[in-house]
C-alpha positions in Angstrom: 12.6 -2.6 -16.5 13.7 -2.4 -13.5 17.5 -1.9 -11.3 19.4 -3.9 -8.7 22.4 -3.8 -7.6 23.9 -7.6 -6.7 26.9 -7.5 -3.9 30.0 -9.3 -4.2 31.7 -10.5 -0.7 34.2 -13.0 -0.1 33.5 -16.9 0.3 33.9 -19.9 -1.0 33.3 -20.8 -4.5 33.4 -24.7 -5.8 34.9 -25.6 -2.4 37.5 -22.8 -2.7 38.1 -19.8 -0.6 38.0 -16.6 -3.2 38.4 -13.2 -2.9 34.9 -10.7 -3.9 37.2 -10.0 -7.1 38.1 -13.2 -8.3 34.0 -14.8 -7.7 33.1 -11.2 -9.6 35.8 -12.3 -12.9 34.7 -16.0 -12.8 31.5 -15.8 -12.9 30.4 -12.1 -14.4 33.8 -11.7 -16.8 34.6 -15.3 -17.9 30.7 -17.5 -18.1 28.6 -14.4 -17.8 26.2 -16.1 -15.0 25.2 -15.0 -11.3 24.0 -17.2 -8.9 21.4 -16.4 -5.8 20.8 -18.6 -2.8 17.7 -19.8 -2.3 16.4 -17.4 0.1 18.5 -14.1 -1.5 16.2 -10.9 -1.6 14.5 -10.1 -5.0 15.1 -14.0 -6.6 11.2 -13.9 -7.6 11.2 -10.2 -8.9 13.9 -10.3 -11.2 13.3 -10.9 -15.0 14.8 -10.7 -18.3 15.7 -7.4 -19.4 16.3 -5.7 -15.7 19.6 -4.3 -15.6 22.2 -4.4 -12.8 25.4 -3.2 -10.8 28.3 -5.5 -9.3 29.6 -4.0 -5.9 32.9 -5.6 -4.7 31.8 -5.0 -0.6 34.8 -5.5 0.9 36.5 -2.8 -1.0 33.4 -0.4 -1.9 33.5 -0.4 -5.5 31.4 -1.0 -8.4 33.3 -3.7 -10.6 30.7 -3.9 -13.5 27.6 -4.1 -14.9 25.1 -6.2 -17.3 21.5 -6.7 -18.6 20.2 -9.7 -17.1 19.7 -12.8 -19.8 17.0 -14.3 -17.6 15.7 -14.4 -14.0 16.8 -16.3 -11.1 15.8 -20.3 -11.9 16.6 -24.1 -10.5 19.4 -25.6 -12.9 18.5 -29.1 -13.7 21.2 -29.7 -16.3 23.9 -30.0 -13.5 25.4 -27.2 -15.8 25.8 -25.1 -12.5 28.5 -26.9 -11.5 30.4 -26.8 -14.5 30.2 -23.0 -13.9 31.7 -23.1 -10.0 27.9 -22.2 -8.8 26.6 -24.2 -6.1 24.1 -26.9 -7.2 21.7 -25.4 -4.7 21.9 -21.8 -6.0 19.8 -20.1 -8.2 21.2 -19.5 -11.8 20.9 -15.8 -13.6 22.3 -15.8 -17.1 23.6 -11.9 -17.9 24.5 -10.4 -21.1 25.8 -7.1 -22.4 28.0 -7.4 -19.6 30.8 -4.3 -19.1 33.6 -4.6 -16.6 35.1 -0.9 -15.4 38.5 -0.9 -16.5 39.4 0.5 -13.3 36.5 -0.6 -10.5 34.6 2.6 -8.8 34.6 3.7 -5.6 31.3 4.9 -4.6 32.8 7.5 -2.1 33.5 9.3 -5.2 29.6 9.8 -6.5 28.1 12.8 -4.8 24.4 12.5 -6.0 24.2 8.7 -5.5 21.8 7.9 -3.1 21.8 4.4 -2.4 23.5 2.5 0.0 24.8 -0.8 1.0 22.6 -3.0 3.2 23.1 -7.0 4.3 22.0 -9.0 2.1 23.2 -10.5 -2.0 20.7 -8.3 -3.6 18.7 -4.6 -3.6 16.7 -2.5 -5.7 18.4 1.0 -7.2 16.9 3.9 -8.5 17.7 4.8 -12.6 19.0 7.4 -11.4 21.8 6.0 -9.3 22.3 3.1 -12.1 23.4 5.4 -14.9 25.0 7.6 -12.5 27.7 4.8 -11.7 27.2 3.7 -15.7 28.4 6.8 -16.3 25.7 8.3 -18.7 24.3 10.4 -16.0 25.7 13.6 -14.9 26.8 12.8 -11.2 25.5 16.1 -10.2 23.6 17.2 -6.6 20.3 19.7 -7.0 20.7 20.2 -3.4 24.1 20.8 -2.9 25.2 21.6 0.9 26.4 24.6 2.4 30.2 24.3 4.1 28.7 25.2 7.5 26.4 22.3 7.3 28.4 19.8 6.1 29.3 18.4 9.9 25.7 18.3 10.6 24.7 16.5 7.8 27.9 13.8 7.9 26.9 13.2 12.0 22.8 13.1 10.5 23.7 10.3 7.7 24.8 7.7 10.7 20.9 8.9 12.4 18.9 6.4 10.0 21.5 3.4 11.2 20.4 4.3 14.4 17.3 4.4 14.5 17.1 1.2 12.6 19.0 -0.7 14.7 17.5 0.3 18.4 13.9 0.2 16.5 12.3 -1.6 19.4 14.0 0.9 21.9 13.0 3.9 20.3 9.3 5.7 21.6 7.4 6.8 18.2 4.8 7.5 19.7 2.7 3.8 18.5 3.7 0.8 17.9 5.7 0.3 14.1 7.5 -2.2 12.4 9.7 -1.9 9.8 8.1 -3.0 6.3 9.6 -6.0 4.2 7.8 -6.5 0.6 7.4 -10.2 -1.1 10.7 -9.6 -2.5 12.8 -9.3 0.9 13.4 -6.0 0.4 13.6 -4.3 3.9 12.3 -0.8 4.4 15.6 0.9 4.9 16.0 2.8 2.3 13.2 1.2 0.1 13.5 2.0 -3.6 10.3 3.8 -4.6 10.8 3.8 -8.2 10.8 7.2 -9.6 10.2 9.0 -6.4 13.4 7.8 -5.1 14.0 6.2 -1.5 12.5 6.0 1.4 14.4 6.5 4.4 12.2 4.2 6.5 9.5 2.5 5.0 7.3 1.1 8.4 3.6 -0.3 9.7 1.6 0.2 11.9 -0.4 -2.1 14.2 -3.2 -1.2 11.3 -1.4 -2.6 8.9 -1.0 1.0 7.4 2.0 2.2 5.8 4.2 4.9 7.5 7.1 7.0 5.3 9.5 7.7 7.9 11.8 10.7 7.1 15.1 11.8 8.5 15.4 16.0 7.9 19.3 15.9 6.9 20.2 19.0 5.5 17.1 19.8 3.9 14.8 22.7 3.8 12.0 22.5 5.5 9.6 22.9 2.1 11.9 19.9 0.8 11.4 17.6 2.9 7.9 18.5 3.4 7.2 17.7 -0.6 9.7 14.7 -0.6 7.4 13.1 2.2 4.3 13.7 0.5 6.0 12.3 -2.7 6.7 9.1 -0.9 3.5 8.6 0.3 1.9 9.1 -2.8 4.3 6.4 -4.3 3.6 4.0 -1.6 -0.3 4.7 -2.0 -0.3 4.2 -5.7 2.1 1.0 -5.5 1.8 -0.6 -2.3 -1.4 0.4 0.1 -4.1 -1.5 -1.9 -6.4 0.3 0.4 -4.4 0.9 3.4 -3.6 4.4 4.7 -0.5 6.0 4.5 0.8 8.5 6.9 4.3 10.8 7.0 6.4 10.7 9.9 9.7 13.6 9.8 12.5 13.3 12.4 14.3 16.8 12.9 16.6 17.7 15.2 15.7 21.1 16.0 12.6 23.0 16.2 12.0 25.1 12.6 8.7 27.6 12.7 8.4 26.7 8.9 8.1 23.4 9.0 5.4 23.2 11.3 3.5 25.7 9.7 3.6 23.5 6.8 3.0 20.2 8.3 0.1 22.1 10.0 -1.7 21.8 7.0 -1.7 18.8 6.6 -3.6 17.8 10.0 -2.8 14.1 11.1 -1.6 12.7 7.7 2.3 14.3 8.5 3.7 14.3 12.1 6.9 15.7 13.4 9.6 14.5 16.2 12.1 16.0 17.7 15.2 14.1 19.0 18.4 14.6 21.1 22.2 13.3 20.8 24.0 13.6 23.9 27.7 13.3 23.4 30.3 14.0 26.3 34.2 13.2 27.1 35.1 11.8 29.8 38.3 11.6 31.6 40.2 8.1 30.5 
């Protein structure tokens, strides 16, 4: 079994401007169906049995959630139309389906960890999935010291960063950011049990890099989390390929290089700088 979380955005439906909300009670409430476009992320992957989340993007909630009835297939009954999907989409039958009586901010889940990125479809941990179900305790193990808290918020916007000036940024060797069969990109990458990646990359080697950003974190935290990653990736993706840890800190910390020491040229470190100035308007 596996967990996805489907986003709902405004556009048209049938011909028909409609709001996130009303294409979410349509289609999910009223025929319990889903439809993909022919290129969405994860059409090929998903299967009977897999369970999912609705998120309403515009407005950042969760509206719902249901077991899916089948996978993404070509509906040549015409039937699609009859349920305002578009002939060319892909049709998902759901069951089991629950609506939120009142829709869920995610703001409002501490310990979640995933996040929205483009695209109609993404992978979620169990974890997060039964968190917003509301059979998990939405509780951090980690939880954040007060005097850190404006370091971390300014270090959660780093990861957006760095993904979107990839090309400018010097790492050192030429990377590029992984994409799996499914058209899942490597931001944030869903490692199953292990969690997610930060920044799942390549080299020109075709071997696997687990890029990690040190928010908040001790430095023995992050140092485990990245070898758990790369043991994920080598069990589940490398089929032979290496796989190597990259951290991304801020500042120097003693510790953490001791550890990382260890571990000779499979873990590297960098360092990087914000420079932030005002200047007279």
């Amino acid at each position: 079994m596996a967990y996805y979380v489907f986003q709902v955005a405004d556009q048209p439906l049938h011909g028909q401007e409609r709001t996130a909300q009303e294409i979410f009670d349509l289609l999910v409430k009223e025929k319990n169906v889903w439809g993909f476009g022919p290129h969405t992320a994860n059409r090929k992957a998903i299967t009977a049995g897999d369970r999912v989340l609705f998120y309403v993007t515009g407005v950042q909630v969760f509206a719902g959630a249901a077991t899916l009835k089948s996978g993404a297939y070509k509906d040549v009954t015409g039937e699609n139309t009859k349920l305002f999907l578009d002939p060319e989409n892909l049709r998902i039958d759901l069951t089991d389906v629950v609506v939120f009586p009142k829709p869920k901010p995610r703001v409002e889940f501490r310990s979640l960890e995933w996040r929205p990125l483009p695209g109609g479809s993404a992978k979620i941990s169990e974890h997060d999935f039964l968190v917003v179900l509301g059979t998990r305790a939405d509780v951090t193990s980690n939880p954040i010291p007060p005097a850190e808290e404006m370091e971390f918020a300014l270090e959660k916007y780093l990861e957006d960063f760095i993904v979107e000036n990839w090309e400018k940024i010097d790492f050192g060797e030429k990377l590029d950011i992984f994409e799996d069969d499914d058209g899942n990109n490597g931001k944030q990458y869903v490692a199953g049990d292990a969690g997610y990646i930060d920044i799942l990359a390549k080299d020109k080697k075709k071997n696997f890099v687990v890029v990690e950003l040190k928010k908040g974190q001790k430095s023995d935290a992050v140092v485990g989390q990245v070898l758990r990653y790369m043991g994920w990736v080598r069990t589940n993706l490398a089929k032979g390929a290496d796989v190597r840890g990259l951290i991304v800190v801020r500042d120097r910390d003693p510790k953490l290089e001791y550890a990382v020491r260890e571990l000779g040229e499979k873990v590297r470190v960098k360092r990087y700088s914000v420079s932030f100035r005002l200047m007279d308007y």
